[in-house]
HTML snippet that shows the backbone in 3Dmol.js (N, CA, C, O; Angstrom):
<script src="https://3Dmol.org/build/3Dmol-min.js"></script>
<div id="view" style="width:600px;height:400px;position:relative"></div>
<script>
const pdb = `
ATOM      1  N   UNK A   1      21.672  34.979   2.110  1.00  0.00           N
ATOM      2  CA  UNK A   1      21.747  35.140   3.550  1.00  0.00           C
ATOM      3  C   UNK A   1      20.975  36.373   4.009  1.00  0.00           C
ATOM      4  O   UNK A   1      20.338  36.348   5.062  1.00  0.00           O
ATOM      5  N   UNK A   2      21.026  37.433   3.238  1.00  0.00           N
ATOM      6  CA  UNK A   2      20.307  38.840   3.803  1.00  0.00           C
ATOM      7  C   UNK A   2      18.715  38.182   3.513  1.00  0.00           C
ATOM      8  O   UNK A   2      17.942  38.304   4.464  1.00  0.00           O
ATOM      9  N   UNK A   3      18.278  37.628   2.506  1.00  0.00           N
ATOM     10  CA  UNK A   3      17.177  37.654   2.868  1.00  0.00           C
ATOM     11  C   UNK A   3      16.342  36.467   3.649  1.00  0.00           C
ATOM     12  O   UNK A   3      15.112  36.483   3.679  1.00  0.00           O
ATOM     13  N   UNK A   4      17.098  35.471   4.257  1.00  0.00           N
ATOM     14  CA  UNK A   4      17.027  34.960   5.527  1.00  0.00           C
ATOM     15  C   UNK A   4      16.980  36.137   6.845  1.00  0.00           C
ATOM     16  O   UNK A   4      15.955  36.330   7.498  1.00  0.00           O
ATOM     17  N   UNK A   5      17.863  36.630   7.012  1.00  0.00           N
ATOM     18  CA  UNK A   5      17.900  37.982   8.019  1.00  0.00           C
ATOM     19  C   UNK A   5      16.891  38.964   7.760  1.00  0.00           C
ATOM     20  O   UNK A   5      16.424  39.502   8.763  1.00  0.00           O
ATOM     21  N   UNK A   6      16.433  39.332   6.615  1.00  0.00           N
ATOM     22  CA  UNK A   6      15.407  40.398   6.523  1.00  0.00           C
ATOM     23  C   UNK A   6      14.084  39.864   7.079  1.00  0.00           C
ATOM     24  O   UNK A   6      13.468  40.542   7.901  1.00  0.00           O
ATOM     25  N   UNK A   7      13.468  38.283   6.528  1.00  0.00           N
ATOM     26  CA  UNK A   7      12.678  37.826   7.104  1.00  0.00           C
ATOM     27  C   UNK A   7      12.365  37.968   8.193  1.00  0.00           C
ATOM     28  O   UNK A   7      11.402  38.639   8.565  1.00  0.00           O
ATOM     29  N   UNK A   8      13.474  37.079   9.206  1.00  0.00           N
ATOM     30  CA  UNK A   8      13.631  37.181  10.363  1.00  0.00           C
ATOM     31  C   UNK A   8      12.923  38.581  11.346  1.00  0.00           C
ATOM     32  O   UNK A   8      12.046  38.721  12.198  1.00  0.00           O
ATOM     33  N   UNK A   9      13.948  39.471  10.589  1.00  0.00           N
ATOM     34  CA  UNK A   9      13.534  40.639  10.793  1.00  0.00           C
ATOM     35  C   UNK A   9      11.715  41.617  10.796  1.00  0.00           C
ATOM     36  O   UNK A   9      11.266  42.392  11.641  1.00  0.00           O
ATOM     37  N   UNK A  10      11.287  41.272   9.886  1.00  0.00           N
ATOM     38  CA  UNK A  10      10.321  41.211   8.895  1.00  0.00           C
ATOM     39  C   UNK A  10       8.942  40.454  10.545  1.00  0.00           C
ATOM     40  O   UNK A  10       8.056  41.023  11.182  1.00  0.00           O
ATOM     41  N   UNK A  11       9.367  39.355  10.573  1.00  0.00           N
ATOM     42  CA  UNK A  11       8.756  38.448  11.639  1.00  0.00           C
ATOM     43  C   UNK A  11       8.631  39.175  13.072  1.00  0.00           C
ATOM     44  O   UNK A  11       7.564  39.352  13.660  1.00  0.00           O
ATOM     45  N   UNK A  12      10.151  39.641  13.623  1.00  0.00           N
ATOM     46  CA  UNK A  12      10.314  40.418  14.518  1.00  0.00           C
ATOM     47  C   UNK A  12       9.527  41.581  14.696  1.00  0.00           C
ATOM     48  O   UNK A  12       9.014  41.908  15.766  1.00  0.00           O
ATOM     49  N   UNK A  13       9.441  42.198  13.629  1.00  0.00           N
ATOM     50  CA  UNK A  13       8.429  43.995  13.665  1.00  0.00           C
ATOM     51  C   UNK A  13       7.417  43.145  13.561  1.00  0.00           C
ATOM     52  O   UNK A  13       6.877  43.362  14.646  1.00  0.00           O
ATOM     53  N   UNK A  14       6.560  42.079  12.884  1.00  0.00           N
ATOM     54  CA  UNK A  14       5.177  41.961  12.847  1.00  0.00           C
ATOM     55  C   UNK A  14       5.012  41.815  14.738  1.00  0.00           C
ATOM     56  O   UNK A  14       4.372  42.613  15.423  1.00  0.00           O
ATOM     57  N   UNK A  15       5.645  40.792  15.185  1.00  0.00           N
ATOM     58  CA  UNK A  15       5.443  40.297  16.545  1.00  0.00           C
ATOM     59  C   UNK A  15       5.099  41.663  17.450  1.00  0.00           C
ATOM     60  O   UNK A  15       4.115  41.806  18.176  1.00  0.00           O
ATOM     61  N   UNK A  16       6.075  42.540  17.235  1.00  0.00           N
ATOM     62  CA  UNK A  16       6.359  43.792  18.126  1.00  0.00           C
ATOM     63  C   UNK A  16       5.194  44.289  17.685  1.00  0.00           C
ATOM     64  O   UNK A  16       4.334  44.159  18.557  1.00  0.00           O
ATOM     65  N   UNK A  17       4.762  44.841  16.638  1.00  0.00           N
ATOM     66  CA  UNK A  17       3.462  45.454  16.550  1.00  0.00           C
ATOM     67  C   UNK A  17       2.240  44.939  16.572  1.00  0.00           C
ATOM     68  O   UNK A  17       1.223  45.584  16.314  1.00  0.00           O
ATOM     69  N   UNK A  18       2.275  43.777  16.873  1.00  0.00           N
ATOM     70  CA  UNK A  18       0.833  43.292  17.267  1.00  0.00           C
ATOM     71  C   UNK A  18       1.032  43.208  18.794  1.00  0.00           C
ATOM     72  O   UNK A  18       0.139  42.691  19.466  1.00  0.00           O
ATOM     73  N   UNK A  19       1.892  43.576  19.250  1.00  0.00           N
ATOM     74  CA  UNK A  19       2.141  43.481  20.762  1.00  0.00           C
ATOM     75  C   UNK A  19       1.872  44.838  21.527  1.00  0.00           C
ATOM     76  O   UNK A  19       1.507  44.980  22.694  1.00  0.00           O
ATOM     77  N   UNK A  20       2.193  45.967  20.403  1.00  0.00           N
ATOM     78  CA  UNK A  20       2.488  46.834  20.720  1.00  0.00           C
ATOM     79  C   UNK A  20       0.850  47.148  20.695  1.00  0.00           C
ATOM     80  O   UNK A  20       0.263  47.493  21.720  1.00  0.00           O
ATOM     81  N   UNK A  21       0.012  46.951  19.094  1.00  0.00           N
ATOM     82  CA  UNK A  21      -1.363  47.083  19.027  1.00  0.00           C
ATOM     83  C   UNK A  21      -1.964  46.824  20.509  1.00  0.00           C
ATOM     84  O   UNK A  21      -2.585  47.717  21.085  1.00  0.00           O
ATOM     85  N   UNK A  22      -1.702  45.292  21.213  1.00  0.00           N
ATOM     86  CA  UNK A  22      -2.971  44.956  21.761  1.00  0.00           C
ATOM     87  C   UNK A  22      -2.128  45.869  23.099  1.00  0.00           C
ATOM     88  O   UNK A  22      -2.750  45.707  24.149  1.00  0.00           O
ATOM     89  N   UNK A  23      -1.323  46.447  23.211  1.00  0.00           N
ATOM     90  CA  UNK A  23      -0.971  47.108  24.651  1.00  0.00           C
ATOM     91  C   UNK A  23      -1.639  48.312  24.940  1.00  0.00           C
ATOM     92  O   UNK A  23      -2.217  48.696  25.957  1.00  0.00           O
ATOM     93  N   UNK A  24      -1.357  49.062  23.350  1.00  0.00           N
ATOM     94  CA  UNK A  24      -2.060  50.132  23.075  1.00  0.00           C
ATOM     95  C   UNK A  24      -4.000  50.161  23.624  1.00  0.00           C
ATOM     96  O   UNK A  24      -4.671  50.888  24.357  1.00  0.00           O
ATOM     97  N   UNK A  25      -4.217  49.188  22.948  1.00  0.00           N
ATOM     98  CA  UNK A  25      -5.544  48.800  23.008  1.00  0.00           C
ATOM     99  C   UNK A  25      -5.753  48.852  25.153  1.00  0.00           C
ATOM    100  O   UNK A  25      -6.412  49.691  25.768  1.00  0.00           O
ATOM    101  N   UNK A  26      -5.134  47.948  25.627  1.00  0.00           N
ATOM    102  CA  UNK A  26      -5.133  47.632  27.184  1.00  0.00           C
ATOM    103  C   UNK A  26      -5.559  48.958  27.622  1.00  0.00           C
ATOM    104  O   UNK A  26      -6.514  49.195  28.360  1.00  0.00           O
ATOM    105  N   UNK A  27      -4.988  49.556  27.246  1.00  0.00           N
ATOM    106  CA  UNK A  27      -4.470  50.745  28.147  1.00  0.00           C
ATOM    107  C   UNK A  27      -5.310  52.275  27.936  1.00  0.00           C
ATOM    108  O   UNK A  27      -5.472  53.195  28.738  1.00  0.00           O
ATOM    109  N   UNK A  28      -5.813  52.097  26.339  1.00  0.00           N
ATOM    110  CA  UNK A  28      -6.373  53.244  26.729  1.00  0.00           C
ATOM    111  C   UNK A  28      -7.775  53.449  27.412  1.00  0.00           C
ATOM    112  O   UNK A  28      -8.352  54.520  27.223  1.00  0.00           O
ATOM    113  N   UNK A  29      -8.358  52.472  28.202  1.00  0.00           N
ATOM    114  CA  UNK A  29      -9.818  52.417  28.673  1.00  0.00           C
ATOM    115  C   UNK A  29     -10.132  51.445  28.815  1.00  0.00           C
ATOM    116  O   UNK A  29      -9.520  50.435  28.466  1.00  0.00           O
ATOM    117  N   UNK A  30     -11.115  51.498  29.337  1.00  0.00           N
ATOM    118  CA  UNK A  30     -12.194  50.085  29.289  1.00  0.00           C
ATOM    119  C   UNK A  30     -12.386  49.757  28.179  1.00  0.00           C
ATOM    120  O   UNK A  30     -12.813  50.317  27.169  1.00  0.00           O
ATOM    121  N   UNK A  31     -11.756  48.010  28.627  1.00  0.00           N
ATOM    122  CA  UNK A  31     -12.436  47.501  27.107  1.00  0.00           C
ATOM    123  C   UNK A  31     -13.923  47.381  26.559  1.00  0.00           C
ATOM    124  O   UNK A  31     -14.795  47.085  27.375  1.00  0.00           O
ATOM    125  N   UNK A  32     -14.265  47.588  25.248  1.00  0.00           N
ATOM    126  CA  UNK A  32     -15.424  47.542  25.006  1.00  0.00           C
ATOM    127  C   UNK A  32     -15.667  46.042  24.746  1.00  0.00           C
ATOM    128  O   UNK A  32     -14.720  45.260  24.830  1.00  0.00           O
ATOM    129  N   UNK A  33     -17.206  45.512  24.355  1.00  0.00           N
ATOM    130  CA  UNK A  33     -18.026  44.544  24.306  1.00  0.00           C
ATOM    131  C   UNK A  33     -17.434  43.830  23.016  1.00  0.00           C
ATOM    132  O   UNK A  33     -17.153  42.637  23.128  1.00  0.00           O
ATOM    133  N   UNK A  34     -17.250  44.384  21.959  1.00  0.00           N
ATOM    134  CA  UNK A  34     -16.512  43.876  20.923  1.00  0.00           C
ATOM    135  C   UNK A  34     -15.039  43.564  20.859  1.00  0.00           C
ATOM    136  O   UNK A  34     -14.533  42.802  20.035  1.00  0.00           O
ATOM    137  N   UNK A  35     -14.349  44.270  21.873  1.00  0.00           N
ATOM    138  CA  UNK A  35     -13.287  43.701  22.038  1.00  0.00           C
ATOM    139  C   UNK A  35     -12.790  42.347  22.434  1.00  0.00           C
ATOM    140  O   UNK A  35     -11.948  41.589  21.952  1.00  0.00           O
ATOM    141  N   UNK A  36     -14.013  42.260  24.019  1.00  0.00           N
ATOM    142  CA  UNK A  36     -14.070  41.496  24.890  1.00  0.00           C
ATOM    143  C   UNK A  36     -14.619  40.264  23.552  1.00  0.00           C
ATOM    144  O   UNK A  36     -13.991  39.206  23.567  1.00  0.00           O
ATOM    145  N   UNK A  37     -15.110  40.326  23.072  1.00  0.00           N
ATOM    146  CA  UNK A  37     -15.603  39.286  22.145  1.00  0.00           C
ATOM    147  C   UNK A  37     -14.841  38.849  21.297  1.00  0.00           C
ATOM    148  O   UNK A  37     -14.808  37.618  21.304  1.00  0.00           O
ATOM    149  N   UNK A  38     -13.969  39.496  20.284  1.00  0.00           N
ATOM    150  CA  UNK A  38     -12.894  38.919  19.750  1.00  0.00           C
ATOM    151  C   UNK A  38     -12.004  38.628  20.385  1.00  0.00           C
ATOM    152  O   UNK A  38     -11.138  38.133  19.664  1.00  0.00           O
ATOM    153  N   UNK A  39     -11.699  38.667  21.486  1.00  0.00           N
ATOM    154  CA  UNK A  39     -10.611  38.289  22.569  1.00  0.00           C
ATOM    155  C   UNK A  39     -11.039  36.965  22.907  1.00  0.00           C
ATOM    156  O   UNK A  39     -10.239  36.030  22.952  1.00  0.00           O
ATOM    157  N   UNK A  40     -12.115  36.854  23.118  1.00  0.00           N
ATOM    158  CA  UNK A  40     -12.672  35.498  23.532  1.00  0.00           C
ATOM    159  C   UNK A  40     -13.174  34.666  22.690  1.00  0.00           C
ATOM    160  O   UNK A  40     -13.238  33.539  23.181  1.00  0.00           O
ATOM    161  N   UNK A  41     -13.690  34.752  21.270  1.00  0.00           N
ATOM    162  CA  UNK A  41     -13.622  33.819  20.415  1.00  0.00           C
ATOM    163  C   UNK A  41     -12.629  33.945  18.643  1.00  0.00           C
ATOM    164  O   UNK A  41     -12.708  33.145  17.710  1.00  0.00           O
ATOM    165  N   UNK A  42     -11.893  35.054  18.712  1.00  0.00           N
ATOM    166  CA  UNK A  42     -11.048  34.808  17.577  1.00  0.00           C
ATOM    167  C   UNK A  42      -8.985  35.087  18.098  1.00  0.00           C
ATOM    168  O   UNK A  42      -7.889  34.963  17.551  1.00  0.00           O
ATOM    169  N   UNK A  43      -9.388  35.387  19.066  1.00  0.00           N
ATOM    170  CA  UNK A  43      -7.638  35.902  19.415  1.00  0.00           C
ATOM    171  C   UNK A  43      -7.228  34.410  19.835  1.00  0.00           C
ATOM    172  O   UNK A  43      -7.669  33.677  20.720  1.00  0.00           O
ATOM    173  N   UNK A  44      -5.824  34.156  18.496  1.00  0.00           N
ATOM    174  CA  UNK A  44      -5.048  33.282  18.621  1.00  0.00           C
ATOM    175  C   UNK A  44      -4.624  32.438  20.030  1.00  0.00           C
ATOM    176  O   UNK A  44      -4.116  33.084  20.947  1.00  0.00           O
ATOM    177  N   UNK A  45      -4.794  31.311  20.148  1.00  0.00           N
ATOM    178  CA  UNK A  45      -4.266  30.979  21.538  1.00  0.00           C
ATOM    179  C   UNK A  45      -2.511  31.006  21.893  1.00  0.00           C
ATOM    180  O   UNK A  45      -1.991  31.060  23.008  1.00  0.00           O
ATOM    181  N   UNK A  46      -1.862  30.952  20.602  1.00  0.00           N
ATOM    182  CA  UNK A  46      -0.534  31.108  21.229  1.00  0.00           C
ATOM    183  C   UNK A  46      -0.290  32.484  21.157  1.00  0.00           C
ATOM    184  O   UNK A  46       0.770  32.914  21.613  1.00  0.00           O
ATOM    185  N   UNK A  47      -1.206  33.331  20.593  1.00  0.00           N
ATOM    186  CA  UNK A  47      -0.780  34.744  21.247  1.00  0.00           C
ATOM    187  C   UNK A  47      -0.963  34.680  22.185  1.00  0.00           C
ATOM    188  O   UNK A  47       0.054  34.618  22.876  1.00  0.00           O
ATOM    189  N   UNK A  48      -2.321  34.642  22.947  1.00  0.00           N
ATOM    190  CA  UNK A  48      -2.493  34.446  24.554  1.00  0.00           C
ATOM    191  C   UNK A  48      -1.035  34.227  25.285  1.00  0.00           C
ATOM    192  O   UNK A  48      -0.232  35.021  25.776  1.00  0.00           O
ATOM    193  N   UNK A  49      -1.054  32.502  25.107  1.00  0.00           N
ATOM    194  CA  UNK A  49       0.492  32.311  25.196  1.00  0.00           C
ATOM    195  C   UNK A  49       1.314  33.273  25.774  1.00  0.00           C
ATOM    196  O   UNK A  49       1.470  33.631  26.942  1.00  0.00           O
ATOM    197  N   UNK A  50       1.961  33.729  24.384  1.00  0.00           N
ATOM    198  CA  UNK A  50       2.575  34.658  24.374  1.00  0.00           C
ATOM    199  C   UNK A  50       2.657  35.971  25.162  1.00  0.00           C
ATOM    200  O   UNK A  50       3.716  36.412  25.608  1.00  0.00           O
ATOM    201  N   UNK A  51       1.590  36.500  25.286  1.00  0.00           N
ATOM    202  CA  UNK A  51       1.444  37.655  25.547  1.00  0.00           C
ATOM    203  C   UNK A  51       1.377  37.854  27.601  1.00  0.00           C
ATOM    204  O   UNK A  51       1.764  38.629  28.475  1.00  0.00           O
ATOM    205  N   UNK A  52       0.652  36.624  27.455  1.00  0.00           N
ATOM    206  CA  UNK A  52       0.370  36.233  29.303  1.00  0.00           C
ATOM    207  C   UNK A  52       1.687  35.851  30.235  1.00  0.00           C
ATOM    208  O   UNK A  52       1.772  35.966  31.458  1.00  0.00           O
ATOM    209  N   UNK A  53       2.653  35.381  29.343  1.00  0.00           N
ATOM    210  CA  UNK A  53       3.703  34.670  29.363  1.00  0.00           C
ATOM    211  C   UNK A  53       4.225  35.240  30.544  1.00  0.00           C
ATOM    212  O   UNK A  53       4.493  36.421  30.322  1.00  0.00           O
ATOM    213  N   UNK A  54       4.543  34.834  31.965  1.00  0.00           N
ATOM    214  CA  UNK A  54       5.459  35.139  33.338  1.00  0.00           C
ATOM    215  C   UNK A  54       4.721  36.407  33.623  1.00  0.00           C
ATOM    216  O   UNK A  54       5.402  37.391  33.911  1.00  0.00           O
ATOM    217  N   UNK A  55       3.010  36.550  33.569  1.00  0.00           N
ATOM    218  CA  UNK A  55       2.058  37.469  33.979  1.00  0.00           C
ATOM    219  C   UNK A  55       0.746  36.833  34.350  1.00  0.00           C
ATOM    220  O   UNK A  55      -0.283  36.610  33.712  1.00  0.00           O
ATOM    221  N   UNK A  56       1.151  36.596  35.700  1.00  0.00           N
ATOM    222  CA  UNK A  56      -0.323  36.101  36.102  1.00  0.00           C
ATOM    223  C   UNK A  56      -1.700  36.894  36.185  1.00  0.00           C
ATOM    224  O   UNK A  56      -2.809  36.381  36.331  1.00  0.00           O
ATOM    225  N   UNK A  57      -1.482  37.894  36.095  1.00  0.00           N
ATOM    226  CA  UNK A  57      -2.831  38.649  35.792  1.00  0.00           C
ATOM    227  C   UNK A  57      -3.602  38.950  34.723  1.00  0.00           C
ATOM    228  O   UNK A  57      -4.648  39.583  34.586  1.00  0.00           O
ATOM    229  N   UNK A  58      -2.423  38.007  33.535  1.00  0.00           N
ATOM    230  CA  UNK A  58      -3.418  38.275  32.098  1.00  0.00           C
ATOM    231  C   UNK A  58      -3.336  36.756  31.927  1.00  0.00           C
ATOM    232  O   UNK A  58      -4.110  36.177  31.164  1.00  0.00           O
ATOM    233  N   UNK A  59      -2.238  35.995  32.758  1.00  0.00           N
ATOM    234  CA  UNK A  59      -2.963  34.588  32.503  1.00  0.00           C
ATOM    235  C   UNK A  59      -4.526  34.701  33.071  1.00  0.00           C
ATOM    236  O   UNK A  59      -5.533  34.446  32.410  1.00  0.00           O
ATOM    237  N   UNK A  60      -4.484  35.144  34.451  1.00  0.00           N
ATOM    238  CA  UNK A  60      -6.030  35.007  34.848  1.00  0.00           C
ATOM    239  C   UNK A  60      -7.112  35.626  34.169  1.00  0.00           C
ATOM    240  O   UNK A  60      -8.209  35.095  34.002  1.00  0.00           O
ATOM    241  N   UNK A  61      -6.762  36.835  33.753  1.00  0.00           N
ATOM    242  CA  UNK A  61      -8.036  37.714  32.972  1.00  0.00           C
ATOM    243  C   UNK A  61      -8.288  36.793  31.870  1.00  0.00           C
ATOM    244  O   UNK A  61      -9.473  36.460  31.876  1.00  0.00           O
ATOM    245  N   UNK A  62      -7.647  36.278  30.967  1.00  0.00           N
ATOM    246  CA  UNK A  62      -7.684  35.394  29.900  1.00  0.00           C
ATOM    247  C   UNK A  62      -8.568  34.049  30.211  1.00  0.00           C
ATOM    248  O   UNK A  62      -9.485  33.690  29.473  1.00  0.00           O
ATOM    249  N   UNK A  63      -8.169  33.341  31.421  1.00  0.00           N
ATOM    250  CA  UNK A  63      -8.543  31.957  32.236  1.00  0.00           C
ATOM    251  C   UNK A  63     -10.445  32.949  31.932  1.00  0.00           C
ATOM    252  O   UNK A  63     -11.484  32.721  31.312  1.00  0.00           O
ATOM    253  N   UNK A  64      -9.984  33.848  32.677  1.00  0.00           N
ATOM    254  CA  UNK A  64     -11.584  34.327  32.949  1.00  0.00           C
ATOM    255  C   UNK A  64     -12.920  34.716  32.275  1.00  0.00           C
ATOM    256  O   UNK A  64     -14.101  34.720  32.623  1.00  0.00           O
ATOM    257  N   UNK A  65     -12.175  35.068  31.077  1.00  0.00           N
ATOM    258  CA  UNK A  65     -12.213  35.322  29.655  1.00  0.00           C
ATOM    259  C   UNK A  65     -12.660  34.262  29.095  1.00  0.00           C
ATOM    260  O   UNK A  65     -13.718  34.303  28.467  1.00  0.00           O
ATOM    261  N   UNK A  66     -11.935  33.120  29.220  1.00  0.00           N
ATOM    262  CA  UNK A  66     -12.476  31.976  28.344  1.00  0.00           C
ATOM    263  C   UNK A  66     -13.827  31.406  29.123  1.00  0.00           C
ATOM    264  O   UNK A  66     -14.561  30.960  28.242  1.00  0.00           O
ATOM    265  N   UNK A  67     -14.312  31.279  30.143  1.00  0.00           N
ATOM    266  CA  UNK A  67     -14.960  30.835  31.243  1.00  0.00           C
ATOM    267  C   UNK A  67     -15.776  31.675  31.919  1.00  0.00           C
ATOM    268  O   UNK A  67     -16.196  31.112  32.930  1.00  0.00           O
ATOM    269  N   UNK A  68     -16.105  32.568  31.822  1.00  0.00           N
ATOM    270  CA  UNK A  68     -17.016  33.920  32.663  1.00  0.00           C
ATOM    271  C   UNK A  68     -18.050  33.936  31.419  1.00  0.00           C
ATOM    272  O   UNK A  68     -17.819  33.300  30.391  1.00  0.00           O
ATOM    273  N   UNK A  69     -19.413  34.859  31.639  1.00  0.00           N
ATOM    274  CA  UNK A  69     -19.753  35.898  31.021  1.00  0.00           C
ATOM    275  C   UNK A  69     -19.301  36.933  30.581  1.00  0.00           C
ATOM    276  O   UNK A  69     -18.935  37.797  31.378  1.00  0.00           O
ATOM    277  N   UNK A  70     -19.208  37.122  29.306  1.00  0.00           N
ATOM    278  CA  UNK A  70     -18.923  38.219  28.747  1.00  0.00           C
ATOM    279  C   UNK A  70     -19.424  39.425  29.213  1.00  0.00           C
ATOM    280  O   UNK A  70     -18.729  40.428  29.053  1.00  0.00           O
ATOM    281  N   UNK A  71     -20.689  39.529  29.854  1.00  0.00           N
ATOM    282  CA  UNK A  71     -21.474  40.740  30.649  1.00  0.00           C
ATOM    283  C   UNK A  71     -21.121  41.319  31.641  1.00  0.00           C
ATOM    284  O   UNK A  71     -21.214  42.490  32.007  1.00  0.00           O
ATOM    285  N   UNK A  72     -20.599  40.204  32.177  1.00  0.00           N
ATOM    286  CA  UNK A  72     -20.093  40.389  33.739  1.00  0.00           C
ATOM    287  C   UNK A  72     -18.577  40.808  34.354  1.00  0.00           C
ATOM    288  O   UNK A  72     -18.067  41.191  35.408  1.00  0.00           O
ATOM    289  N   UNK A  73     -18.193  40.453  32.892  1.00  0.00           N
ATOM    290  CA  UNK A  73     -16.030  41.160  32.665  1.00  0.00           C
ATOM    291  C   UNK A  73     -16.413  42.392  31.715  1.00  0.00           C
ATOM    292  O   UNK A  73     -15.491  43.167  31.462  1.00  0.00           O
ATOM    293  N   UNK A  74     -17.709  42.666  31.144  1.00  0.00           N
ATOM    294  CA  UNK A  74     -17.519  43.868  30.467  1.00  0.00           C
ATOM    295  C   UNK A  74     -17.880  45.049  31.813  1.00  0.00           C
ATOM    296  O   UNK A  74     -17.262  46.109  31.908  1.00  0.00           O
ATOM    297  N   UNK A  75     -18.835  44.688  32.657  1.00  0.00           N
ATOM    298  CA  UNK A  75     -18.960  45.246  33.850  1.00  0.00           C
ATOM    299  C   UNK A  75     -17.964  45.453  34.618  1.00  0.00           C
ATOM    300  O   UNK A  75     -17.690  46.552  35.099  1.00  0.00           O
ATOM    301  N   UNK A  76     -17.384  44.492  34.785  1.00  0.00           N
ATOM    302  CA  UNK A  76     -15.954  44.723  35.735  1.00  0.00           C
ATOM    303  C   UNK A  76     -14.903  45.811  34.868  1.00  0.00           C
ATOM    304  O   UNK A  76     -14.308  46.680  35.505  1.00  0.00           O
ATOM    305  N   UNK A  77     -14.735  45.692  33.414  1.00  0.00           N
ATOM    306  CA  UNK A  77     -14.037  46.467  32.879  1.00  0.00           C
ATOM    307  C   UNK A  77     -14.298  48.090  33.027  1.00  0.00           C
ATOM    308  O   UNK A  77     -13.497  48.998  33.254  1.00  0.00           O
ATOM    309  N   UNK A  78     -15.811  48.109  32.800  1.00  0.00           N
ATOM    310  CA  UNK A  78     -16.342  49.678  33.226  1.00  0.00           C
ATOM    311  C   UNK A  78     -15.953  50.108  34.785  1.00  0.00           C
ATOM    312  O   UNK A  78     -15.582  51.230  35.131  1.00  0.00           O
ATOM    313  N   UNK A  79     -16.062  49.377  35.324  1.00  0.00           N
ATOM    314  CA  UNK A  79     -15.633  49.989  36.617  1.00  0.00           C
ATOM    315  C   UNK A  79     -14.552  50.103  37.432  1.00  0.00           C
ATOM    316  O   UNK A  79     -14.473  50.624  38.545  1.00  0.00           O
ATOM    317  N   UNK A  80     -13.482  49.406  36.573  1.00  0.00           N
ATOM    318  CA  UNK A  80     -12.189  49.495  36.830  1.00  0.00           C
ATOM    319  C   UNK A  80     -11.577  50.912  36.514  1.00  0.00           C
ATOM    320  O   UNK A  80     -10.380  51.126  36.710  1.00  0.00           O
TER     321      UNK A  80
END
`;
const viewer = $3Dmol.createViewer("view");
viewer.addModel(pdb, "pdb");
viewer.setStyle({}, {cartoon: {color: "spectrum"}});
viewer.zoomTo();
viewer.render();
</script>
């Protein structure tokens, strides 16, 4: 039984720290060009999911993300 619960557990801290990673990431600046790029062709879609989840402004940045130029959201990012 504990190591059913440790798992669990185990699952829980991975979730939190990749949550915590990409918040970290948000926040300290403009995103760079490589970011914007693995965001848009390797970041998991049910993280998206996840992460956008009852936030329409990263559902949209994401929507925009998949569908924009990459040039033109790295621009918007600098000048935000």
């Amino acid at each position: 039984m504990n190591t059913v619960i440790d798992a669990e557990l185990l699952t829980i801290s991975a979730k939190r720290d990749s949550m915590y990673s990409f918040l970290r990431l948000v926040f300290s600046g403009p995103l760079s060009m490589e970011t914007l790029k693995y965001w848009k062709f390797e970041l998991a879609p049910l993280f998206i999911e996840v992460i956008s989840e009852d936030n329409e402004n990263l559902q949209s940045f994401f929507t925009k993300l998949k569908t924009a130029k990459l040039e033109d959201i790295y621009q918007e990012e600098k000048e935000a």
